[in-house]
C-alpha positions as CSV (number, residue, x, y, z in Angstrom):
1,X,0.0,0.0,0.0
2,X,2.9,2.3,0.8
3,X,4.3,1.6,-2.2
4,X,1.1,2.2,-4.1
5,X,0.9,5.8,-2.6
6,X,4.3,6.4,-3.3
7,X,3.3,5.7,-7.2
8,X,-0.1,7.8,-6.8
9,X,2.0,10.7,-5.4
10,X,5.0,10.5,-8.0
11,X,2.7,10.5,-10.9
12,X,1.0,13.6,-9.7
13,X,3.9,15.6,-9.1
14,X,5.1,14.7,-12.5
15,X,1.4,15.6,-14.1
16,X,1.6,18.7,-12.9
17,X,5.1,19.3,-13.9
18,X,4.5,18.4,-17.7
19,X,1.2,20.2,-17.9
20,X,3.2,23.2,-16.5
21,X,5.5,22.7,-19.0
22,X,3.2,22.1,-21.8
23,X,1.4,25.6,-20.7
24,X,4.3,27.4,-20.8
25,X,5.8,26.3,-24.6
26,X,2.0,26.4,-25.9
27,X,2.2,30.6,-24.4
28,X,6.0,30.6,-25.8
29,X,7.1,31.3,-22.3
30,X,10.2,29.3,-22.3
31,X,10.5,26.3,-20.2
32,X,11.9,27.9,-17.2
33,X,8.8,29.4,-16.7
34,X,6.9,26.4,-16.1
35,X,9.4,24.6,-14.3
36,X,9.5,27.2,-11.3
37,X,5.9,27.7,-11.8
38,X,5.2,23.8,-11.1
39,X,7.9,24.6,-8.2
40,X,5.2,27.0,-6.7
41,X,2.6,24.8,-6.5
42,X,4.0,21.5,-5.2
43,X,6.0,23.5,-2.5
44,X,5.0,24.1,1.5
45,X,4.0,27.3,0.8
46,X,1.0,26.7,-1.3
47,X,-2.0,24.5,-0.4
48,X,-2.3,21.0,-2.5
49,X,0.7,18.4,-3.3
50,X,3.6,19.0,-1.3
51,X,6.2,17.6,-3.1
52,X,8.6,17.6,-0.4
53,X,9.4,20.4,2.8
54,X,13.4,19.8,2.8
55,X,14.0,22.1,-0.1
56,X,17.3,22.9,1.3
57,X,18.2,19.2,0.3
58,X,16.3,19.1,-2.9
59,X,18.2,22.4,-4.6
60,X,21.4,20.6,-3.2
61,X,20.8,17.7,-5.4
62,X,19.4,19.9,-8.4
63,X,22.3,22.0,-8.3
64,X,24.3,19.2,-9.5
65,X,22.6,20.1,-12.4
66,X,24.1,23.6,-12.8
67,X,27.4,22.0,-12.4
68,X,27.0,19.7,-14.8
69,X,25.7,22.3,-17.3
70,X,28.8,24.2,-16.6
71,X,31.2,21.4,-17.1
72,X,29.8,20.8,-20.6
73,X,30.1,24.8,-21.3
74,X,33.6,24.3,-20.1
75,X,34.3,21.2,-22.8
76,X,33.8,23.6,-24.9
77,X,36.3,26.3,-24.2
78,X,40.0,26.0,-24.9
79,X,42.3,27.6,-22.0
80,X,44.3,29.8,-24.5
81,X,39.9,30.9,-24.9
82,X,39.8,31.8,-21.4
83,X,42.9,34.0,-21.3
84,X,41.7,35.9,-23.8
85,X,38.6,36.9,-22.0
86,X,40.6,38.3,-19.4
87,X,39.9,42.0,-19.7
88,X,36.1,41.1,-19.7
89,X,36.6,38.5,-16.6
90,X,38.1,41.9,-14.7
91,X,36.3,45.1,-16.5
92,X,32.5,43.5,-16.7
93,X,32.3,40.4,-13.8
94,X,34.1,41.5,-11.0
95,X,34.1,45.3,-12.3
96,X,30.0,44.7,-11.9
97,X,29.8,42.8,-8.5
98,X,31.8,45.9,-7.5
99,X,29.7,48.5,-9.0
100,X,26.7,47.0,-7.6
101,X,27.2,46.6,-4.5
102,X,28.7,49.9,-4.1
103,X,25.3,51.4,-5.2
104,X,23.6,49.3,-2.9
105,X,25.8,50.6,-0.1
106,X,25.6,54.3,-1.1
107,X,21.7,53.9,-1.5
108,X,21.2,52.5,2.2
109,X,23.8,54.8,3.4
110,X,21.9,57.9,2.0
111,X,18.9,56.5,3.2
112,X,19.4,56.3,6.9
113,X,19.9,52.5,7.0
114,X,23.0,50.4,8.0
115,X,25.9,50.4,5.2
116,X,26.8,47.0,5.8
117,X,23.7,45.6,5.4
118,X,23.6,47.7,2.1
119,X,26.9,46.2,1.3
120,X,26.0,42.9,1.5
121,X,22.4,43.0,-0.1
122,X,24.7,44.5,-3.0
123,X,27.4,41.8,-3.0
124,X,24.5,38.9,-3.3
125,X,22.3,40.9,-5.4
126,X,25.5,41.4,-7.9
127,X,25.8,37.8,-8.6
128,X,23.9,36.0,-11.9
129,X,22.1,33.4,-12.1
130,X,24.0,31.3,-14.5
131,X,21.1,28.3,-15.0
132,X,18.9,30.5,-16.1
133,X,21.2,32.7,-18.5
134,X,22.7,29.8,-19.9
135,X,19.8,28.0,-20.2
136,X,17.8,30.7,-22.2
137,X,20.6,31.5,-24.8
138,X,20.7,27.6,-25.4
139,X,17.0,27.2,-26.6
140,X,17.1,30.5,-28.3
141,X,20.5,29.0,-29.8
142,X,22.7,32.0,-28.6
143,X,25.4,30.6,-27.0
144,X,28.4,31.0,-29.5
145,X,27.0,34.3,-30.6
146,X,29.0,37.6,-29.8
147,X,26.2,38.5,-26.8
148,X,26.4,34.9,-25.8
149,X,30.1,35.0,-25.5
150,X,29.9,38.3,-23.2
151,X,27.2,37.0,-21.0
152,X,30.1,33.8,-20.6
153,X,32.5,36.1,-19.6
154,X,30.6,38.1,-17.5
155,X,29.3,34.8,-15.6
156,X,33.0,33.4,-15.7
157,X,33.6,36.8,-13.7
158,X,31.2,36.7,-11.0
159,X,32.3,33.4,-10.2
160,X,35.7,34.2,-9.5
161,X,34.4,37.1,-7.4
162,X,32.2,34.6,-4.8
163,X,35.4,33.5,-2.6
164,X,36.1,37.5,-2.1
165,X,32.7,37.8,-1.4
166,X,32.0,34.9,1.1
167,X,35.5,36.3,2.8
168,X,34.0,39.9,3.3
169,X,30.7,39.3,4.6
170,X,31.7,37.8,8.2
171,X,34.1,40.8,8.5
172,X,31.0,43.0,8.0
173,X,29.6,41.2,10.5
174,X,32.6,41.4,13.1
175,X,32.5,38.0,13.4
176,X,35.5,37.7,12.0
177,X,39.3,39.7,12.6
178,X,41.0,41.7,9.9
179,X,44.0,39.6,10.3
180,X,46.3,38.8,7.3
181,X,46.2,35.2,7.9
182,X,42.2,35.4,7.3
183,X,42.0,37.7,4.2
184,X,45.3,35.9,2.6
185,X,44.3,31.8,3.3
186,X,41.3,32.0,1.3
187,X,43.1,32.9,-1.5
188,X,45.9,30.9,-1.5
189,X,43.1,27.8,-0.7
190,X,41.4,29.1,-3.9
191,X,44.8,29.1,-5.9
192,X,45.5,25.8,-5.1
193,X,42.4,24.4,-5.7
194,X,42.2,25.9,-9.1
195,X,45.7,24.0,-9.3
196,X,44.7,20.6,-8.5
197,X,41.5,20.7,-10.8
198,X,43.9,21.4,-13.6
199,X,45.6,18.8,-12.6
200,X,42.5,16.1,-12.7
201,X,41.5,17.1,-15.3
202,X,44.6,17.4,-17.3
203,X,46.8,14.2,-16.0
204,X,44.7,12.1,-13.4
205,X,41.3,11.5,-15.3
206,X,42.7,10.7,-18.8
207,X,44.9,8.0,-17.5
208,X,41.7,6.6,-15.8
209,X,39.2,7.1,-18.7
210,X,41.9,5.3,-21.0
211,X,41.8,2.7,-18.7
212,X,38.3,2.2,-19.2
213,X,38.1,2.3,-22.3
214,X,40.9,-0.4,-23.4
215,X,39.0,-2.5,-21.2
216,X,35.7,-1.8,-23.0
217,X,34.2,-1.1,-19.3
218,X,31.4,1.7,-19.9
219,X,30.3,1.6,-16.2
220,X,33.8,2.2,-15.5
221,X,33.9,5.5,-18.0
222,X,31.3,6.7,-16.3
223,X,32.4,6.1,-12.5
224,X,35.6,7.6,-13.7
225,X,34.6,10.8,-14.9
226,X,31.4,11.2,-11.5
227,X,34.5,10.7,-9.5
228,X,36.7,13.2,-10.8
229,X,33.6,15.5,-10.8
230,X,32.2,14.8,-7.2
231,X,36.0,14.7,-5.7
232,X,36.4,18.6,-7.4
233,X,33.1,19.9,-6.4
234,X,34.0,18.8,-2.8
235,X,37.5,20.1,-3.0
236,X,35.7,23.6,-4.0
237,X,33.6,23.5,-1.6
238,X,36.2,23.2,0.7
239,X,37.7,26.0,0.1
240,X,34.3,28.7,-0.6
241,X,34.9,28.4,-4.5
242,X,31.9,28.4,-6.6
243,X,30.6,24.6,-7.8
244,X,29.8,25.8,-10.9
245,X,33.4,27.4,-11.6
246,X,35.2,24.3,-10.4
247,X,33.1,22.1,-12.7
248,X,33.4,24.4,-15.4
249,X,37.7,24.6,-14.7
250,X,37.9,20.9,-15.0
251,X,35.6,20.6,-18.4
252,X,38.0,23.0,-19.4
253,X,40.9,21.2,-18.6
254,X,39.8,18.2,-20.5
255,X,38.5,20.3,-23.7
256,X,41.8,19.0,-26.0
257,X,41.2,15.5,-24.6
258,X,39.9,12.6,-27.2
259,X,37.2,11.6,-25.4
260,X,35.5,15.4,-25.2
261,X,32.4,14.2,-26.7
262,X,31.4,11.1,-25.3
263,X,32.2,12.7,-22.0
264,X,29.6,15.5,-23.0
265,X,27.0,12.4,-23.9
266,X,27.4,10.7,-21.0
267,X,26.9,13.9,-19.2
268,X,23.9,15.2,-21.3
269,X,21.2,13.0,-20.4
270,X,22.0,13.7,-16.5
271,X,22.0,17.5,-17.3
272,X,18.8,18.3,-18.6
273,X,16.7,16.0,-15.7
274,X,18.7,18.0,-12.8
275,X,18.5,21.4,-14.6
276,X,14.7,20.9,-14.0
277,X,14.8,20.0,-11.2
278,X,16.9,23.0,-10.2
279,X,14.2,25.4,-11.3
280,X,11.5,23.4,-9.5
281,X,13.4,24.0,-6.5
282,X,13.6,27.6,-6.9
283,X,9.7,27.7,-7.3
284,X,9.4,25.9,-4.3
285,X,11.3,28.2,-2.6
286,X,8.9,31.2,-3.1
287,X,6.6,31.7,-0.1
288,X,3.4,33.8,-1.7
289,X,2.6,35.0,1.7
290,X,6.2,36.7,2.1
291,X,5.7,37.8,-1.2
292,X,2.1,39.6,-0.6
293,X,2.8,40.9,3.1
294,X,6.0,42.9,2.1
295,X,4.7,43.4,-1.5
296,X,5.5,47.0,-1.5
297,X,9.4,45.9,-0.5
298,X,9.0,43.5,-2.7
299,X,8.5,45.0,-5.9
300,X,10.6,47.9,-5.1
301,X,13.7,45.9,-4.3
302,X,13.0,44.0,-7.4
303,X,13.0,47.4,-9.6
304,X,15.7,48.7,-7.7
305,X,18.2,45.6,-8.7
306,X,17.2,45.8,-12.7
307,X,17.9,49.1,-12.9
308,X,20.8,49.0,-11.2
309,X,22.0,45.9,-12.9
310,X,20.9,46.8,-16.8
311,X,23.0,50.2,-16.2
312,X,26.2,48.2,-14.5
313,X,26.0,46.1,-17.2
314,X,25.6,48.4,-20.0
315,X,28.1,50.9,-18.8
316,X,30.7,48.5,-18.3
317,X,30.4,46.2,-21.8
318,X,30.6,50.0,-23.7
319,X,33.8,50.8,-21.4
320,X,35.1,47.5,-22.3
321,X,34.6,48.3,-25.6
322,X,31.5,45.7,-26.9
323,X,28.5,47.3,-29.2
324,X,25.7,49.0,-28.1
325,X,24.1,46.0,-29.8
326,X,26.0,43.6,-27.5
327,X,25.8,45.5,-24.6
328,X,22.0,46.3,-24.4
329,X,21.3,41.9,-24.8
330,X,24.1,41.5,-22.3
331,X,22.5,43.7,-19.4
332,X,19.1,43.2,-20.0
333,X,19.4,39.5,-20.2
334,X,21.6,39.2,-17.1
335,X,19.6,41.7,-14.9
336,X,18.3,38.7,-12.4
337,X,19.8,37.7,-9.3
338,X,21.8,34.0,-9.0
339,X,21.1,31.1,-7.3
340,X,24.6,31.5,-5.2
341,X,22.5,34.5,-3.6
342,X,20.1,31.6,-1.8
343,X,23.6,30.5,0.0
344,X,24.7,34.4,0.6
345,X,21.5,34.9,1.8
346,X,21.7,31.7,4.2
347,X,25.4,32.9,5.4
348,X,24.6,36.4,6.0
349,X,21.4,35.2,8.3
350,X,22.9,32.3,10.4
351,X,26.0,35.1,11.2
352,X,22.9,37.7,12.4
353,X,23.9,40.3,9.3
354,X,20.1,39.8,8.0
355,X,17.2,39.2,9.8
356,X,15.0,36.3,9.2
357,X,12.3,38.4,7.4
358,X,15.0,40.2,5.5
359,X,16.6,36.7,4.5
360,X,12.7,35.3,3.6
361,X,12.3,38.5,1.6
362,X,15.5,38.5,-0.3
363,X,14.6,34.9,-1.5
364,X,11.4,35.9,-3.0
365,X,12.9,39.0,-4.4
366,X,15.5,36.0,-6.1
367,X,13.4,33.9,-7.4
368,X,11.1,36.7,-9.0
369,X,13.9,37.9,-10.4
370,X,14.6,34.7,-11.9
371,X,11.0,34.7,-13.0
372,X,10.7,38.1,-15.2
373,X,14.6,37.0,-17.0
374,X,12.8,35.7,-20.0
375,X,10.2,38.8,-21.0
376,X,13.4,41.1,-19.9
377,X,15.5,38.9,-22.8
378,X,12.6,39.8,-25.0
379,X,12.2,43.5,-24.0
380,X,15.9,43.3,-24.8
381,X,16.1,41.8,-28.4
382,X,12.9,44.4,-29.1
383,X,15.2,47.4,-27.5
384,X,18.2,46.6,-30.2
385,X,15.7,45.8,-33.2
386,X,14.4,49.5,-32.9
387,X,17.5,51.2,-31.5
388,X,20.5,49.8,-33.0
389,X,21.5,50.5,-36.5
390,X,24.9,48.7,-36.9
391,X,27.9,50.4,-39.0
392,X,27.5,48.8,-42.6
393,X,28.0,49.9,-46.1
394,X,25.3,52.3,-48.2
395,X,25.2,48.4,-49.6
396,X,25.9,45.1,-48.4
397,X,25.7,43.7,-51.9
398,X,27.6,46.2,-53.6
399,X,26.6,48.1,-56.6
400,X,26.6,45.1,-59.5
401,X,23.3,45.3,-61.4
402,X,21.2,41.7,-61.9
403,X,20.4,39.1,-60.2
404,X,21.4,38.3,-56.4
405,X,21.4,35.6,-53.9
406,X,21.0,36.5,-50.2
407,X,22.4,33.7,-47.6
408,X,21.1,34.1,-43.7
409,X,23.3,31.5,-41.5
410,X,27.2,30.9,-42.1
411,X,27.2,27.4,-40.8
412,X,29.0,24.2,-43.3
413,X,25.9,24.2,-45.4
414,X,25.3,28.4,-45.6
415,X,29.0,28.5,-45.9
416,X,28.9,26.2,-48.9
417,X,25.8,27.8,-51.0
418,X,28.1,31.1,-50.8
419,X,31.3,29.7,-52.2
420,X,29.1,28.5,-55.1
421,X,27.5,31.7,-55.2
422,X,30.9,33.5,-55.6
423,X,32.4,30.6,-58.4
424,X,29.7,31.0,-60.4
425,X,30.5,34.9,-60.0
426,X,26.7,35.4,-58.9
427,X,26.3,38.3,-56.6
428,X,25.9,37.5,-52.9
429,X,25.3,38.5,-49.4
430,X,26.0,36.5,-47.0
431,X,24.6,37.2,-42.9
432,X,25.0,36.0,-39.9
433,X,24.9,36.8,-35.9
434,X,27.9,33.8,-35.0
435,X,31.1,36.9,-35.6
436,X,33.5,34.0,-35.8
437,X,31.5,32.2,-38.8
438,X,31.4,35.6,-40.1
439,X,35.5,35.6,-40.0
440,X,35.8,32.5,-41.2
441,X,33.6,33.3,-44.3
442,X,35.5,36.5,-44.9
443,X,39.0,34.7,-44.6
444,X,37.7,32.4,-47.9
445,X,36.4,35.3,-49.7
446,X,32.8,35.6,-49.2
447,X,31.3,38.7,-49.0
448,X,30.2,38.2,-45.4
449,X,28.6,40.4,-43.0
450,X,27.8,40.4,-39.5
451,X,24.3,41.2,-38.7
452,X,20.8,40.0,-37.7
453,X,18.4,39.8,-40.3
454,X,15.3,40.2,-38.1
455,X,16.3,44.0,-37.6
456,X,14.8,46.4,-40.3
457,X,17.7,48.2,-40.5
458,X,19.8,45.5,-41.2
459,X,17.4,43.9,-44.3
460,X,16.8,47.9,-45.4
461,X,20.9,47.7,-45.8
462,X,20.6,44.0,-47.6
463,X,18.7,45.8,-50.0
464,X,16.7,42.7,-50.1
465,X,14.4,43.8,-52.8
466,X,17.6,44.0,-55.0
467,X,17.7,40.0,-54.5
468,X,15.5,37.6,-56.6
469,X,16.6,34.5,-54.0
470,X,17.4,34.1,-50.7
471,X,19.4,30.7,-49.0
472,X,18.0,30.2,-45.0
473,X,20.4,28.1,-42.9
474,X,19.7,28.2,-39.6
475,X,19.7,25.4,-36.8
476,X,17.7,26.7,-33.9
477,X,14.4,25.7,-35.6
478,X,12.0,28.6,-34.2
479,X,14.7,31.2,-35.2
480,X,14.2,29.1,-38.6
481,X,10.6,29.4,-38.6
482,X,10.5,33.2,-37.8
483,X,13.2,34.6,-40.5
484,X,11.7,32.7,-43.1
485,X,8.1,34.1,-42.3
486,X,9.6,37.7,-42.6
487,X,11.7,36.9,-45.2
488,X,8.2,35.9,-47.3
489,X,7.0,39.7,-47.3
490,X,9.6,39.9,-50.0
491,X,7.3,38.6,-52.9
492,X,10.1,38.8,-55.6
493,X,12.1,36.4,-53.4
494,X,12.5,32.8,-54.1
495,X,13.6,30.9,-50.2
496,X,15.3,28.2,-50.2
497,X,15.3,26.8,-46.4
498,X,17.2,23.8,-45.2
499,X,15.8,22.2,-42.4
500,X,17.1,19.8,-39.5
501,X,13.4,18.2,-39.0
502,X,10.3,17.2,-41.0
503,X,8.5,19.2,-38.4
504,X,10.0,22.5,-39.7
505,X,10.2,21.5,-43.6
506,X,6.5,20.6,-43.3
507,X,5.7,23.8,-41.4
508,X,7.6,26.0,-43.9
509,X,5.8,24.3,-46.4
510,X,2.2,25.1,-45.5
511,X,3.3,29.0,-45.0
512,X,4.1,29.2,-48.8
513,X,7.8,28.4,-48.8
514,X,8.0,25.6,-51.7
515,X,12.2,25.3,-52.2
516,X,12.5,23.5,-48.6
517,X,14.0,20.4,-47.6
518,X,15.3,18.3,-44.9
519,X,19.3,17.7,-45.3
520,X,19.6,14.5,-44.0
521,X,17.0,12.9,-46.2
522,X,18.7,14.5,-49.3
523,X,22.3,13.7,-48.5
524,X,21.3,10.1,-47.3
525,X,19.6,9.6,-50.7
526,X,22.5,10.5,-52.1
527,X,24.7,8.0,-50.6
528,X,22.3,5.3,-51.0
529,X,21.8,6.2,-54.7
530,X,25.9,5.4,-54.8
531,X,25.3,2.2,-52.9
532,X,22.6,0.8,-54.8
533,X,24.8,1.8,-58.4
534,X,28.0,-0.1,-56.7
535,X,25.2,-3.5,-56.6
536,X,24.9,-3.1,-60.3
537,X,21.6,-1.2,-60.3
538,X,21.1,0.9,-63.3
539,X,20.7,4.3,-63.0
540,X,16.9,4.6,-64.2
541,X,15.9,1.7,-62.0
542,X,18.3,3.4,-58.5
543,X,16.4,6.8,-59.4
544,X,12.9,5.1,-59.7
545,X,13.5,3.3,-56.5
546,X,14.7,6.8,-54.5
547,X,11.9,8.9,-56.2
548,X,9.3,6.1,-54.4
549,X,10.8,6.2,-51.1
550,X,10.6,9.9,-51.3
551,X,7.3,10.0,-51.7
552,X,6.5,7.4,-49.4
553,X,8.7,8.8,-46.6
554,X,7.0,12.3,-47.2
555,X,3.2,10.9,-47.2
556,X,4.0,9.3,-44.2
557,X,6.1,12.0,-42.0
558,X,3.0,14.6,-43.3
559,X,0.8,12.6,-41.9
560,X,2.8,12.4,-38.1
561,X,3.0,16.2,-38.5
562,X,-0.5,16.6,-38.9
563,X,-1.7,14.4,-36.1
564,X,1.2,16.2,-34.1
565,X,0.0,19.7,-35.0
566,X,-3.5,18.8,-34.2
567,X,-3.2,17.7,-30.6
């Protein structure tokens, strides 16, 4: 029977987290969103399902998801990468948790209230919340664009401004002396942790991974790399270094090693469970009656930390010389508070620097501010569309008369529709918001451009009505959708759209956009029209057989789409 109700009350809490989830994508509010909002209604604080009261323990186990996002992030950056984000790391991330929280102290100050509690409300309310940031440029598929680099950086920054911070807020407190042995150890702790990751990561874990591997043990792979992990995120936590920046050191540490990618699988499938689970716990932590009895403090304190943070933000990315373009996406999407600040918050309270209603009130203000991230990422993108006009020629495609080809996305398949473009001397434009597929492009010769086709002033400079065909390549399948729908207000243009999915070639399709295809299916084809011809198959009889499974395979996948669509 126990068992029973155990299954009863696990199916429910999962219910209601899908349907959540399923509310929030059908309103195009981002999964986040329904993750913490599920989160609110199976906490304590609201009347129904209680999922659990510990929630203390529960964000302890979904923060391993954070970490392991982060190590993945970090198994993608090279260490000669990281050293060249150093004047960001300094100017932007620790130049911000500065400027905040010296606001934050000049505000109370002014006001009649205690500095040092002004100081430290600013030194948590400086820190971002890295699941959430990185979490929203990966469905909107911004990572590796120039913003989603900054953001990085400015993340990166913050991190390594958390042991500082957890130093300085007992001495606020006096419960700490000002001795040099107690500003100093923390430091040299933090340098030698930062040592003996590298060191993991770089000399201990390979040797162990081989191992496993030459022995065709899997299970061992795996153990191998959770122990390497587990034994740095203790050895940080040992020393008051962020979780997130030790996982994210030793992902970094093994980013030239061979076995980068399986690492990342393995990882993957772990990732994405606890990363939900990490935003359920942060609903669960909201307490609506906190929320409505200081709702005044509430929603001022809120305010006050946007605007302080979107003018840190922006004012530091322009001194550190990133476009307005970059900088306006950078602070509005990194305006929120971090989930470090839950700890901060817990530190500062047990050491009597905070109150218990100031702690309770600071973690709603958190968690709201966790809440609004996505519309403020919106507000952003809407603030540069309108604003920001970006320094290009009178005309991207130059002054030759007749026909012209536009291509939107610079990835292997956008890169090599422009190189055929410029052999068979047909003028072209080619655009895209990656700057380092924009480099690349240029270095072979294509007339490349950086720029985001979605902004008016950018397709007024394409001259786009110049163009009689236009080439979409673009993974991240709603940004796919939505550039191709805009793109068909251009009635003299013929799009061509390569897709990733049936889902999005059949969307496309009923829209009006004819030239569309999925790649795999095509350059599958391909290579089984070149097998069949090596079994002795003529050509007329290989072409007949492909042109049938075509239009079999597209019957059928219709048909899925439109019982998919329909639900």
């Amino acid at each position: 029977m126990e068992n029973l109700n155990f299954f009863h009350f696990a199916t429910m809490v999962m219910l209601t987290i899908t349907a959540f989830i399923a509310l929030s994508s059908f309103l195009r509010l981002g999964t986040i969103i329904g993750f913490i909002a599920a989160g609110i209604t199976l906490g304590p604080h609201t009347p129904g399902i209680v999922a659990t009261t510990d929630i203390e323990f529960l964000q302890q186990i979904a923060d391993f998801g954070v970490v392991l996002f982060l190590f993945t992030i970090g198994l993608e950056v090279k260490p000669q990468d990281l050293w060249k984000m150093k004047k960001g790391l300094l100017v932007q991330g620790i130049g911000q948790v500065a400027l905040t929280a010296s606001v934050f102290c000049l505000l109370y100050y002014y006001f009649g209230f205690d500095w040092q509690v002004g100081l430290v409300f600013g030194l948590i309310f400086a820190q971002s919340s890295t699941a959430v940031v990185m979490t929203l440029l990966e469905e909107k598929g911004e990572t590796n664009t120039a913003h989603g680099k900054n953001i990085f950086t400015n993340l990166m920054g913050q991190d390594l401004s958390i042991v500082p911070v957890m130093a300085i807020i007992p001495v606020l407190a006096h419960q700490n002396t000002a001795s040099s042995d107690n500003t100093i150890m923390p430091l040299l702790l933090g340098i030698g942790a930062v040592v003996a990751i590298i060191t993991i990561g770089r000399y201990i874990l390979p040797k162990g991974l081989r191992w496993a591997v030459r022995a065709h043990n899997k299970e061992g792979f795996v153990l191998c790399l959770f122990v390497a992990l587990i034994a740095t995120l203790w050895l940080v936590d040992e020393v008051g270094l962020s979780t997130t920046l030790g996982a994210f050191l030793l992902g970094m540490s093994l980013s030239g090693s061979d076995f980068r990618h399986t690492l990342e699988s393995v990882v993957n499938p772990f990732k994405g469970v606890l990363m939900g689970l990490f935003f359920v716990s942060v609903g669960m932590s909201i307490d609506p009656q906190v929320a409505t009895h200081n709702i005044s403090q509430v929603i001022f304190t809120l305010l006050m930390i946007i605007v302080i943070k979107l003018t840190s933000f922006f004012l530091l990315a322009k001194l550190e010389g990133q476009s307005t373009r970059v900088s306006i996406k950078t602070a509005f999407t990194l305006s929120q508070v971090g989930e470090f600040a839950f700890v901060l918050l817990g530190i500062a309270s047990s050491i009597g620097m905070l109150t218990v209603e100031q702690a309770a009130t600071g973690i709603v203000v958190v968690s709201l501010s966790m809440i609004v991230t996505p519309w403020l990422s919106k507000l952003g993108d809407v603030i540069t569309q309108h604003l920001v006009t970006q320094s290009t020629p009178a005309s991207l495609l130059g002054e030759e008369e007749g026909d012209a080809i536009v291509i939107v996305g610079l990835d292997e398949v956008g890169r090599l529709i422009a190189l055929l473009a410029k052999k068979a001397q047909i003028p072209h434009l080619a655009i895209d918001i990656n700057y380092d597929s924009v480099q690349r492009a240029k270095s072979l010769g294509i007339n490349a451009h950086f720029g985001d086709i979605t902004m008016p002033s950018i397709r007024k400079k394409a001259q786009l009505e110049r163009a009689n065909a236009v080439f979409v390549s673009i993974t991240h399948s709603e940004s796919l959708r939505k550039v191709c729908l805009m793109l068909s207000h251009y009635p003299q243009l013929d799009i061509f759209a390569r897709t990733n999915s049936r889902a999005d070639e059949f969307y496309l399709r009923e829209h009006g956009i004819e030239f569309v295809g999925a790649t795999y299916i095509e350059s599958t084809l391909l290579r089984g029209r070149h097998l069949l011809k090596n079994f002795g198959l003529p050509e007329s009889e290989v072409m007949k057989l492909i042109d049938e499974l075509k239009a079999e395979l597209f019957e059928q996948d219709y048909l899925n789409f439109k019982q998919v669509s329909q639900q």
